[in-house]
KESE-371191 format. One record per residue (C-alpha): residue in one letter; x, y, z; residue number from 1. Coordinates in steps of 0.25 Angstrom, whole numbers, padded with zeros to 4 digits. Example, Ala and Ser with C-alpha at 12.3 -4.5 7.8 and 13.67 -1.06 7.14 Angstrom:
+-----+-------+-------+-------+-----+
! res !  east ! north !    up !   n !
+-----+-------+-------+-------+-----+
!   A !  0049 ! -0018 !  0031 !   1 !
!   S !  0055 ! -0004 !  0029 !   2 !
+-----+-------+-------+-------+-----+
END
This chain:
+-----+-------+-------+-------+-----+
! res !  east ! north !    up !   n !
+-----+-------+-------+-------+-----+
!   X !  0900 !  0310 !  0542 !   1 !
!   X !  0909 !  0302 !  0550 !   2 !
!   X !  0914 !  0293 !  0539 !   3 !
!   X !  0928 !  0297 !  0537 !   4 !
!   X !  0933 !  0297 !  0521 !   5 !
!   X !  0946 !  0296 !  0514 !   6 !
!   X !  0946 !  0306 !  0504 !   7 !
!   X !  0943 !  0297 !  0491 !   8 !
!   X !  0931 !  0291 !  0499 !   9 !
!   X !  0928 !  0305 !  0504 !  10 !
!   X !  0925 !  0310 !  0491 !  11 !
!   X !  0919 !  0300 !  0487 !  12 !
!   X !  0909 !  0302 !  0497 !  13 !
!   X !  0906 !  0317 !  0493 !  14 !
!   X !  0905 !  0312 !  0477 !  15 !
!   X !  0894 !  0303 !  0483 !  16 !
!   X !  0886 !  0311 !  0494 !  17 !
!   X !  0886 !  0323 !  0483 !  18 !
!   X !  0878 !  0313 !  0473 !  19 !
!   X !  0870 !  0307 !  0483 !  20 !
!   X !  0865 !  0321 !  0487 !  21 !
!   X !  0863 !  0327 !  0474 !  22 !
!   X !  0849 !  0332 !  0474 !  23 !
!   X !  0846 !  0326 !  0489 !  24 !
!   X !  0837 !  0333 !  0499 !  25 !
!   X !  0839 !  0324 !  0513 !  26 !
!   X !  0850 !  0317 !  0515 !  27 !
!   X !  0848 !  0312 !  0530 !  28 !
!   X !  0854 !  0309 !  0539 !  29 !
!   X !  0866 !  0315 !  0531 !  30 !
!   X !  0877 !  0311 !  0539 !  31 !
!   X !  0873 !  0297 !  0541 !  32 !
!   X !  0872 !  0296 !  0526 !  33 !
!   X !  0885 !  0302 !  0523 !  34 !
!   X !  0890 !  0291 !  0532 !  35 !
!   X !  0886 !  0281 !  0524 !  36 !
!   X !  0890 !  0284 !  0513 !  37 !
!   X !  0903 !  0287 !  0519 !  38 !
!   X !  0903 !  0273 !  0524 !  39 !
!   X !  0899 !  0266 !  0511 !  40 !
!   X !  0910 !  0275 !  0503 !  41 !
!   X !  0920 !  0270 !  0513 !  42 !
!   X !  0917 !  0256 !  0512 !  43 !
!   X !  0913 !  0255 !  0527 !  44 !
!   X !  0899 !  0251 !  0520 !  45 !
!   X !  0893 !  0247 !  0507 !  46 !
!   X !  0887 !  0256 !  0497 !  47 !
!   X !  0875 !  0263 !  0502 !  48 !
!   X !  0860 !  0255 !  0503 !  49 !
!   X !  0852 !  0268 !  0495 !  50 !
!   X !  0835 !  0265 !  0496 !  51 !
!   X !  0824 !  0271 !  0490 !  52 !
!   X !  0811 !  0267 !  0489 !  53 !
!   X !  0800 !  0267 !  0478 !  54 !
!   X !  0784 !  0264 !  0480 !  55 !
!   X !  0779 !  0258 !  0465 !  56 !
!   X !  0765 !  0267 !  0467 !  57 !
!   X !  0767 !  0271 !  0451 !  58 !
!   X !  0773 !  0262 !  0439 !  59 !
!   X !  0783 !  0274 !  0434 !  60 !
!   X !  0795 !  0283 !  0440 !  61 !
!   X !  0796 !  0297 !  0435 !  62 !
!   X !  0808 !  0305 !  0437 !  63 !
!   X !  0803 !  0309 !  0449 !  64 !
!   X !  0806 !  0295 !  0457 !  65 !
!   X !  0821 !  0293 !  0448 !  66 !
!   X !  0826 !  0307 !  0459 !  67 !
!   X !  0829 !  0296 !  0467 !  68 !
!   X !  0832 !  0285 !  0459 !  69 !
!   X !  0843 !  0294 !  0453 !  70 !
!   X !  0847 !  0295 !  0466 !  71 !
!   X !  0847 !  0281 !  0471 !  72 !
!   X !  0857 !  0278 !  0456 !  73 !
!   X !  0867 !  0289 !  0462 !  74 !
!   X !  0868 !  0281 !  0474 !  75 !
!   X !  0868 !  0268 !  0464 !  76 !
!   X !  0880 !  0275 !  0457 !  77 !
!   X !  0886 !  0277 !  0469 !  78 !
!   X !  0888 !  0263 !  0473 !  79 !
!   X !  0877 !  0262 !  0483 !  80 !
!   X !  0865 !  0252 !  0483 !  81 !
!   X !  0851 !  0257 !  0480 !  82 !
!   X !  0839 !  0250 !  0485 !  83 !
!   X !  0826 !  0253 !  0478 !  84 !
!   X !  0814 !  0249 !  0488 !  85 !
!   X !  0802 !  0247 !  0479 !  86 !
!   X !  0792 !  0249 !  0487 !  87 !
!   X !  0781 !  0239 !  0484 !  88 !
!   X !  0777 !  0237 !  0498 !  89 !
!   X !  0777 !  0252 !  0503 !  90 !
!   X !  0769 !  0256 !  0490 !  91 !
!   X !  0758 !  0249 !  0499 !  92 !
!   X !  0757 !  0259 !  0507 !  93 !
!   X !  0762 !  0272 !  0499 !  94 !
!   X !  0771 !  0282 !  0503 !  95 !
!   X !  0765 !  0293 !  0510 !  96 !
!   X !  0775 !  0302 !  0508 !  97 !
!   X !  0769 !  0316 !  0500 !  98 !
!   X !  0757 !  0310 !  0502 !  99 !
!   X !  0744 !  0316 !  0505 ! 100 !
!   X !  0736 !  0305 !  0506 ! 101 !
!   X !  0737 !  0290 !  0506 ! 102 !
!   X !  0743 !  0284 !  0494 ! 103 !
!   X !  0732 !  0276 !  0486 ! 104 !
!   X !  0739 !  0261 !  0487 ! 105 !
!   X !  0742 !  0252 !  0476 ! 106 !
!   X !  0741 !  0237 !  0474 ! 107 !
!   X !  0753 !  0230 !  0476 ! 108 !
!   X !  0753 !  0226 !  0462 ! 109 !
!   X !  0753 !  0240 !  0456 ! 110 !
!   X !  0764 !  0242 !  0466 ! 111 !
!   X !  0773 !  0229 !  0459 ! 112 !
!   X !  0769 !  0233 !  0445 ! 113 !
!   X !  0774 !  0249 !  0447 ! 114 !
!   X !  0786 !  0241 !  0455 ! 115 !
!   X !  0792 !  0235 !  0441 ! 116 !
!   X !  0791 !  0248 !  0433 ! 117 !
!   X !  0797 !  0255 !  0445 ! 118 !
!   X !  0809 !  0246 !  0444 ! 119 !
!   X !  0810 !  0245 !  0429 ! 120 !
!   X !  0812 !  0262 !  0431 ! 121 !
!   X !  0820 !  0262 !  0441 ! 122 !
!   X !  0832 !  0257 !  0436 ! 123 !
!   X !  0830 !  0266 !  0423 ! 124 !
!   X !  0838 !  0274 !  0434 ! 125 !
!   X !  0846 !  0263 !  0444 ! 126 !
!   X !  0856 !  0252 !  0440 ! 127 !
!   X !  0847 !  0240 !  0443 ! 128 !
!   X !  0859 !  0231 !  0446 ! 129 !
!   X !  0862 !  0241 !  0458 ! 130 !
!   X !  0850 !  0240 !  0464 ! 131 !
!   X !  0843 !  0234 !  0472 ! 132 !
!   X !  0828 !  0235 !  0472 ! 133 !
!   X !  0818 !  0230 !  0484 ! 134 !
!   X !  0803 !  0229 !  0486 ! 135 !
!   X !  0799 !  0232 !  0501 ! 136 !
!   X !  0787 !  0222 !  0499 ! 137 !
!   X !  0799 !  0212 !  0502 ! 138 !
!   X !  0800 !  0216 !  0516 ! 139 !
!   X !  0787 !  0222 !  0520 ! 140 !
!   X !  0778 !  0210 !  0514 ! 141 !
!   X !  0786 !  0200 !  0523 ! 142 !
!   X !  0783 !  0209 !  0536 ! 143 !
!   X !  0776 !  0204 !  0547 ! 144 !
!   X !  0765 !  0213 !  0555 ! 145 !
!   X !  0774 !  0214 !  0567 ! 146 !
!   X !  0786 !  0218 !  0558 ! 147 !
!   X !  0778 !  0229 !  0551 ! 148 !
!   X !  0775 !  0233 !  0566 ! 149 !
!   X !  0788 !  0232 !  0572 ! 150 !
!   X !  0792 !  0241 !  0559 ! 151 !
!   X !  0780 !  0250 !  0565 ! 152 !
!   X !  0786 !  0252 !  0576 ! 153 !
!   X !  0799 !  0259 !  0571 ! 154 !
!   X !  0792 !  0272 !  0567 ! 155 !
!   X !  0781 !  0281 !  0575 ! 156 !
!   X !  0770 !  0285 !  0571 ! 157 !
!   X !  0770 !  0300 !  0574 ! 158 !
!   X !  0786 !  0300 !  0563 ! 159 !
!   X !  0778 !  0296 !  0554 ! 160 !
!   X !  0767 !  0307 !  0555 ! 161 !
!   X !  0777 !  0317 !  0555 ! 162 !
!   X !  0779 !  0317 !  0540 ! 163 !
!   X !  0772 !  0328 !  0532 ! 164 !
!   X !  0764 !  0320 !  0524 ! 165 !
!   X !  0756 !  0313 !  0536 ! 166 !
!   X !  0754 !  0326 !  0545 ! 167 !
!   X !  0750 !  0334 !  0532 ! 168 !
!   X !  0740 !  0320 !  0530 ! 169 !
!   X !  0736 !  0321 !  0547 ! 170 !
!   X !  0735 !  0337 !  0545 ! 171 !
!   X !  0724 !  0335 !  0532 ! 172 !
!   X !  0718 !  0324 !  0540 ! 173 !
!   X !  0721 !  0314 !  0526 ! 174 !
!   X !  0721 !  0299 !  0531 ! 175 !
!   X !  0735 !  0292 !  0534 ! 176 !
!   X !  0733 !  0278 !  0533 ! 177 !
!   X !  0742 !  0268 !  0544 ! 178 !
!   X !  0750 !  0262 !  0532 ! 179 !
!   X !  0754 !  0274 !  0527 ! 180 !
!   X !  0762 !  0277 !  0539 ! 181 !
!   X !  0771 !  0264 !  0537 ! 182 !
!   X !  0776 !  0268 !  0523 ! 183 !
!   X !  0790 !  0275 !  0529 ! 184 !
!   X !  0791 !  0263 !  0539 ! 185 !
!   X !  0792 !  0254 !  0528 ! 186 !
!   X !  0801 !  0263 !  0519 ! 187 !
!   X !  0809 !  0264 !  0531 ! 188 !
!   X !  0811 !  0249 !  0533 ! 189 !
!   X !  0814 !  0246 !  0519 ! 190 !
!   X !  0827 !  0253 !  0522 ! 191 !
!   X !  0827 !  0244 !  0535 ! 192 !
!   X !  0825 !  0231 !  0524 ! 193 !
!   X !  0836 !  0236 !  0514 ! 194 !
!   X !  0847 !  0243 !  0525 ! 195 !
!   X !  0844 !  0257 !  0517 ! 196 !
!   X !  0857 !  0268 !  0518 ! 197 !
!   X !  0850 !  0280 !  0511 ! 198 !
!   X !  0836 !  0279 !  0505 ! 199 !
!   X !  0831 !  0290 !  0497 ! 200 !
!   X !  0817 !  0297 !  0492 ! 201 !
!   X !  0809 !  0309 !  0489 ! 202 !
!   X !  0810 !  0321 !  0500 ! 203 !
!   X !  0795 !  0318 !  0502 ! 204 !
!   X !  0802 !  0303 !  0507 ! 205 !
!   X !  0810 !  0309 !  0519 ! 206 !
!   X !  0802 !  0305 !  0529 ! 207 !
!   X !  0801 !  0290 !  0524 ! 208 !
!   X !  0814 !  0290 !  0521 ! 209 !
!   X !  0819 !  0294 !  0535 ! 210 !
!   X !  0809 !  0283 !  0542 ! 211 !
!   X !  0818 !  0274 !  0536 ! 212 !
!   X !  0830 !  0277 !  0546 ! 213 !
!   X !  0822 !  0274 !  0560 ! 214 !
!   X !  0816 !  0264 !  0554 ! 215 !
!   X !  0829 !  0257 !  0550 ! 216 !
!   X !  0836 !  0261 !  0562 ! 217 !
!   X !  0826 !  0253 !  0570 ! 218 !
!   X !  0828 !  0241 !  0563 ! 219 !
!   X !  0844 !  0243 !  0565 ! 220 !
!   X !  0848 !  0246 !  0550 ! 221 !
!   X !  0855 !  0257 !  0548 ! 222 !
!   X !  0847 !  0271 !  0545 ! 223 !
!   X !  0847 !  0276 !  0530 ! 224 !
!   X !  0851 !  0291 !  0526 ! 225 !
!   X !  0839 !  0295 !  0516 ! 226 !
!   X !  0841 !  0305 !  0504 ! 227 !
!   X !  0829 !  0313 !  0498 ! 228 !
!   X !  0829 !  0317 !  0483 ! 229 !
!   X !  0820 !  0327 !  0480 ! 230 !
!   X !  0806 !  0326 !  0474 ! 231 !
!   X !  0806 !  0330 !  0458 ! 232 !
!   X !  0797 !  0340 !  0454 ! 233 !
!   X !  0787 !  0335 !  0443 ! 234 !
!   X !  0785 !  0343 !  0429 ! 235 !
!   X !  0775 !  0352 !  0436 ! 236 !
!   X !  0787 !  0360 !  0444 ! 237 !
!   X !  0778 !  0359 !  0456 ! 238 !
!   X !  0775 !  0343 !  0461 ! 239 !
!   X !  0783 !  0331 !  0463 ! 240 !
!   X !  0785 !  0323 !  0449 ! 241 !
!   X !  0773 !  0314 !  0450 ! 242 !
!   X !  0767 !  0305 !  0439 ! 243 !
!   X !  0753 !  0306 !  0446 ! 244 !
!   X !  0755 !  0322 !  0444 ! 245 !
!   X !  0760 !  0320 !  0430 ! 246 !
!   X !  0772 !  0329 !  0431 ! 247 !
!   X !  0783 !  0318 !  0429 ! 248 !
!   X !  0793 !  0311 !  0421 ! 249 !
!   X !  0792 !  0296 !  0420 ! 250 !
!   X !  0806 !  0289 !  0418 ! 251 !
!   X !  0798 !  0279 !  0408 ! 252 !
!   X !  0792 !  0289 !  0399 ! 253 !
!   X !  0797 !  0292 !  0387 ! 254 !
!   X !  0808 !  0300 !  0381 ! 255 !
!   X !  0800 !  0311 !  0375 ! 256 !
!   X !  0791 !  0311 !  0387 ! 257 !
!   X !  0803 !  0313 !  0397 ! 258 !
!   X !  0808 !  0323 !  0388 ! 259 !
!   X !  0795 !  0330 !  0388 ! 260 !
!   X !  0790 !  0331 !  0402 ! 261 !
!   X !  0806 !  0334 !  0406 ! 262 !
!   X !  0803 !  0347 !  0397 ! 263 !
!   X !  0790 !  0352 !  0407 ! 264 !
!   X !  0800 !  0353 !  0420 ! 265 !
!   X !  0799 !  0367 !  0425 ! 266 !
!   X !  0814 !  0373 !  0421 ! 267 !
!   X !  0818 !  0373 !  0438 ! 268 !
!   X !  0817 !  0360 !  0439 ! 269 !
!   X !  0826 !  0357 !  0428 ! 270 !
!   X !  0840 !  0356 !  0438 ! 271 !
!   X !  0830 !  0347 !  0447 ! 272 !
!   X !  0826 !  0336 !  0436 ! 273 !
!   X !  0841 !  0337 !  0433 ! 274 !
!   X !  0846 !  0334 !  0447 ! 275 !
!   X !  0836 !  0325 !  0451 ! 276 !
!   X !  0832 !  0318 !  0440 ! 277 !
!   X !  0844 !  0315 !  0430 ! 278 !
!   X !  0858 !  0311 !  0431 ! 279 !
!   X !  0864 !  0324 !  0428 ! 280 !
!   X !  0877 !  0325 !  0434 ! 281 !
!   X !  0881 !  0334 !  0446 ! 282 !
!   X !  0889 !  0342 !  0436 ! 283 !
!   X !  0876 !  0342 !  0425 ! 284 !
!   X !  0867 !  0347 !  0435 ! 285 !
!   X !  0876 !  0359 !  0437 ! 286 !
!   X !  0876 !  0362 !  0423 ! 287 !
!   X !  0862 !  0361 !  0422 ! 288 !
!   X !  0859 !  0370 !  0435 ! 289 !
!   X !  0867 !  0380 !  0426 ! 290 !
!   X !  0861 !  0379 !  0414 ! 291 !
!   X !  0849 !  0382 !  0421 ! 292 !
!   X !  0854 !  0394 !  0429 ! 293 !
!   X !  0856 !  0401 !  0417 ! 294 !
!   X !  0846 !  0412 !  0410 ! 295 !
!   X !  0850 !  0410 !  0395 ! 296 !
!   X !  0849 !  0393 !  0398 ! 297 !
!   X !  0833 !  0390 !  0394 ! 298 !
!   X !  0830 !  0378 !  0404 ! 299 !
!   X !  0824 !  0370 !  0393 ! 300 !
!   X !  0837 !  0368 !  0388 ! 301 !
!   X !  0841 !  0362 !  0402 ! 302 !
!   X !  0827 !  0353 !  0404 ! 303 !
!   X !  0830 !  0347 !  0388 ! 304 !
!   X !  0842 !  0341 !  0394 ! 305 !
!   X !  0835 !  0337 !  0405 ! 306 !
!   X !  0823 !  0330 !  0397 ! 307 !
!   X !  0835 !  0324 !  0390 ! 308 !
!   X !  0840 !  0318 !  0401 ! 309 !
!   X !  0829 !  0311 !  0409 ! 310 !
!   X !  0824 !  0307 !  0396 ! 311 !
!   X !  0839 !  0300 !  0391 ! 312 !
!   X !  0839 !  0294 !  0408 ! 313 !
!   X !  0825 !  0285 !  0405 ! 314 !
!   X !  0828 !  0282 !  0391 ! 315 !
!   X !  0837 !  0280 !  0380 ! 316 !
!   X !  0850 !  0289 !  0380 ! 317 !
!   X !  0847 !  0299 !  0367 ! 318 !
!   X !  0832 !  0300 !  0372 ! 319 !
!   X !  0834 !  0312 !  0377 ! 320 !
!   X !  0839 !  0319 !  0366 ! 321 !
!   X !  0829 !  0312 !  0357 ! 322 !
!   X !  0817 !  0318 !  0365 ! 323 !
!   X !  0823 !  0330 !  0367 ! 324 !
!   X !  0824 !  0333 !  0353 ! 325 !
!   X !  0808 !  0327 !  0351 ! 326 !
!   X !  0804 !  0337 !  0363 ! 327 !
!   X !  0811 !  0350 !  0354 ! 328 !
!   X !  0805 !  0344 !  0342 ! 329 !
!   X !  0791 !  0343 !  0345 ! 330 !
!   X !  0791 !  0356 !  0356 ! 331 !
!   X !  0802 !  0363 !  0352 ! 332 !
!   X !  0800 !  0364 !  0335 ! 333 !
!   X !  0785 !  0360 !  0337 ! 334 !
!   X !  0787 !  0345 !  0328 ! 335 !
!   X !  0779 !  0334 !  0331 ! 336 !
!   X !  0786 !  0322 !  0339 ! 337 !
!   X !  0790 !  0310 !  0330 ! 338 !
!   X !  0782 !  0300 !  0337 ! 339 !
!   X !  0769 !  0305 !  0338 ! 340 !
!   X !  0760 !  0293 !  0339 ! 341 !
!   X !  0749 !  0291 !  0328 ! 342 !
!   X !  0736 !  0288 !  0327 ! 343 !
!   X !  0727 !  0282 !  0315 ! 344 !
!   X !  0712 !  0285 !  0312 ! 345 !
!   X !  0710 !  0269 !  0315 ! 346 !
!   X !  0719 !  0269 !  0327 ! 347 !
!   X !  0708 !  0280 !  0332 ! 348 !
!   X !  0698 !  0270 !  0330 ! 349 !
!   X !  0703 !  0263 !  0338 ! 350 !
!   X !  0703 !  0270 !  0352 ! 351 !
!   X !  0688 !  0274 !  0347 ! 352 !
!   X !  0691 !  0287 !  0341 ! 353 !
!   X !  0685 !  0291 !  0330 ! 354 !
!   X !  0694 !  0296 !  0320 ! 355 !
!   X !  0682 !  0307 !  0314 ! 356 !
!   X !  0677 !  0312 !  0328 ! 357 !
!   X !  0691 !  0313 !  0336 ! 358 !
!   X !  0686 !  0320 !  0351 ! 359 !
!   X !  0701 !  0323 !  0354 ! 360 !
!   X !  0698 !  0321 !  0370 ! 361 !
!   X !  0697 !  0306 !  0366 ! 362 !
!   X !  0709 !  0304 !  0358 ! 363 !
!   X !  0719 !  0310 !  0367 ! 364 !
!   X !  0712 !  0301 !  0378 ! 365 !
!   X !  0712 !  0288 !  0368 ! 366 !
!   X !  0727 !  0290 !  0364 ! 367 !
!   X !  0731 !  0293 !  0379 ! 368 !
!   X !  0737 !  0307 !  0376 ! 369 !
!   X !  0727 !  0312 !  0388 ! 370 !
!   X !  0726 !  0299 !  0401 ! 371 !
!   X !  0710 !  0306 !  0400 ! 372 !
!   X !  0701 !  0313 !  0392 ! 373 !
!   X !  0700 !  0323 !  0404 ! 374 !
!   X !  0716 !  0325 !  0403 ! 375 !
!   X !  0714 !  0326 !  0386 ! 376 !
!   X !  0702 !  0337 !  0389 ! 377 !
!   X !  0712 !  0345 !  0399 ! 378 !
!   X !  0724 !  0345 !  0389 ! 379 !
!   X !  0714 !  0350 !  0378 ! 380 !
!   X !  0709 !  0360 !  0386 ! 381 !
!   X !  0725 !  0365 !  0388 ! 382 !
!   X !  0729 !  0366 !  0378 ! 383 !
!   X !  0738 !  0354 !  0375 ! 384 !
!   X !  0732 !  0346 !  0364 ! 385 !
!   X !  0734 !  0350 !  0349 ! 386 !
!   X !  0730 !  0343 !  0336 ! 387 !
!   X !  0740 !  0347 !  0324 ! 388 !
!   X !  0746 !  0356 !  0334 ! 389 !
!   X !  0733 !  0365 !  0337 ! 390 !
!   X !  0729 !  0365 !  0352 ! 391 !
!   X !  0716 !  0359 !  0355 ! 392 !
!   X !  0705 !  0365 !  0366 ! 393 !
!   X !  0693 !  0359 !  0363 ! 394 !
!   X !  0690 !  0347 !  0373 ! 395 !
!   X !  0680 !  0342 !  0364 ! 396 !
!   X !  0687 !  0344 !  0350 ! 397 !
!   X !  0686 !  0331 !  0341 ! 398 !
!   X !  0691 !  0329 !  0328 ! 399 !
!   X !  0692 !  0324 !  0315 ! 400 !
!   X !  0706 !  0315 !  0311 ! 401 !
!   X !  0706 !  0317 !  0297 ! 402 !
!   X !  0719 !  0322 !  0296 ! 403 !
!   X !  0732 !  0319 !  0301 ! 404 !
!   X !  0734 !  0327 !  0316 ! 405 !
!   X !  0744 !  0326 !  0328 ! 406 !
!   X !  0737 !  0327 !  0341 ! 407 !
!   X !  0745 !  0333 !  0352 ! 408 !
!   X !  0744 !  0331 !  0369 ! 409 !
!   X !  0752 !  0339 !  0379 ! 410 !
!   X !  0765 !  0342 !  0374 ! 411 !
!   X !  0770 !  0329 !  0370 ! 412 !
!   X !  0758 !  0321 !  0365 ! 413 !
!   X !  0756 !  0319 !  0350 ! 414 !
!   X !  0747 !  0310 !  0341 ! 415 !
!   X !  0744 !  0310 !  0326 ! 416 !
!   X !  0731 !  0305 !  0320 ! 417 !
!   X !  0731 !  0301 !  0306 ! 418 !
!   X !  0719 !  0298 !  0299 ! 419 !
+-----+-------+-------+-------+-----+
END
């Protein structure tokens, strides 16, 4: 770094690139970066212009997508600006990045209506009034054929080919359609539009994020530094967190929900979902680093705190604890949760169930405990459905509701029948 630093702005430059960092994995082109920031701590320029872009492909955000949201607040709290790109326009094309096939494309409508519940989400995390969000539709639907050329122009075609994701796709022999190839030149001139300093992604984002810096050079603005988070590990201890994989978190679910699935998080990962996906202090995550290092520490006691935690971030502080205590109730001391939902011999009628003749595939199906009757015949068969607390196996087993019983579905699915 060639910036010089008295020593009050010098330390505050180490408080700041020690948070900024926290968790990081790239952090290119180091030096130029650190000069920034030197810069904008010494006044010689204003707070830093941090990017990050978001493609509305799904309507809800697990905790998985907040890894870098939580970043971009540590910047906020910082004092530097942060631009959230929605990306209504590159959502078009779908970002080919992990990708092993070409993304099915979405209407431009579905892309709007995921957009508003994105936003809504977002700042459950970001202070609203700091900032400032933009839609690349509002560049990108006002370009000219010979400007989308000219912006052609400033990549090659064999760069683009030399990330993993299209040799792997050339070496298969799977198809690569032409728009696909202009995704990073348009994630690369969004920082152009919006005079990106540091955009951040996903490691799988590297190659995107670095396109940026030709392509911003070319149209003489200054090159962004980039910052990759890591990609969270779902539930399943072994891929990404995905909704489509079913081994995530949503921020929107509900407190005993949260609570729950942050219970099924394989005991290594615990330190992880702490750094990455809470606000615990450099000094808590420490403490929580050694707490799990010891032998005589049981790493439940370690992941309750955590299930506190991202419950009482989403919801109402006290939540936490609330479903903590529910989780022990019901799991621990084997009591029934307080809020089963209930259902009448009418209000069986009326999903066409015959209170008399009950084939037990159709009522978890009609009361949306199972998304299919496939889904209820496979949870039979494992063993996770019981009636009054005795497993059922039998796929085809019916009965009669003639007395009062309390159906359960996975580990947190309840209903009571009364007649």
């Amino acid at each position: 770094m060639k910036i010089e630093l008295d020593k009050k702005q010098q330390q505050e430059f180490d408080r700041q690139w020690k948070i900024i960092t926290r968790g990081a994995v790239d952090v290119l082109p180091e030096d130029e970066f650190q000069e920034k920031l030197a810069k904008s701590i010494k006044g010689e320029r204003g707070p830093l212009r941090i990017k990050q872009g978001f493609d509305p492909t799904s309507p809800d955000i697990h905790i998985g997508h907040t890894v870098g949201i939580r970043k971009l607040k540590q910047f906020q709290d910082l004092g530097h600006k942060v631009v959230l790109i929605v990306g209504d326009y590159t959502s078009l094309v779908g970002d080919p990045s992990g990708q092993s096939s070409t993304r099915p494309r979405l209407t431009y409508e579905e892309i709007m209506k995921n957009a508003k519940t994105y936003q809504a989400q977002f700042f459950k995390i970001l202070d609203k009034s700091q900032t400032e969000v933009r839609y690349n539709g509002e560049w990108f639907k006002e370009m000219k054929f010979v400007e989308i050329m000219e912006l052609a122009t400033k990549f090659t075609v064999a760069r683009i080919l030399e990330r993993d994701d299209f040799s792997k796709r050339i070496k298969n022999s799977t198809p690569i359609s032409i728009h696909e190839l202009f995704y990073p030149l348009m994630q690369g001139y969004d920082s152009v539009v919006i005079k990106a300093d540091v955009e951040i992604g996903a490691t799988e984002q590297k190659f995107n994020l670095l396109a940026g810096r030709p392509i911003q050079e070319a149209y003489g603005v200054e090159q962004q530094a980039i910052l990759t988070m890591p990609i969270l590990v779902g539930l399943d201890g072994v891929k990404k967190m995905s909704k489509s994989l079913g081994n995530y978190i949503g921020i929107e679910e509900s407190p005993k929900e949260i609570f729950g699935k942050a219970m099924s998080i394989p005991d290594e990962l615990i330190a992880d979902y702490f750094e990455l996906a809470t606000d615990a202090t450099f000094e808590e995550l420490e403490k929580i680093k050694s707490q799990l290092s010891q032998p005589d520490i049981n790493p439940m006691l370690v992941k309750k705190q955590l299930g506190e935690r991202l419950v009482d971030m989403y919801n109402q502080k006290g939540s936490g604890k609330s479903a903590r205590e529910e989780f022990e109730r019901v799991f621990s001391k084997r009591q029934l949760p307080d809020d089963i939902p209930e259902m009448t011999a009418d209000c069986l009628k009326k999903i066409d169930l015959n209170p008399e003749k009950i084939f037990l595939v159709h009522l978890i199906t009609k009361t949306e405990m199972a998304k299919s009757g496939s889904e209820a015949r496979k949870l039979i068969k494992a063993g996770a459905v019981s009636i009054n607390e005795e497993k059922i196996n039998d796929v085809e087993f019916e009965f009669a509701l003639d007395k009062e019983i309390v159906l359960k579905v996975g580990k947190r699915r309840y209903l009571r029948l009364t007649v």
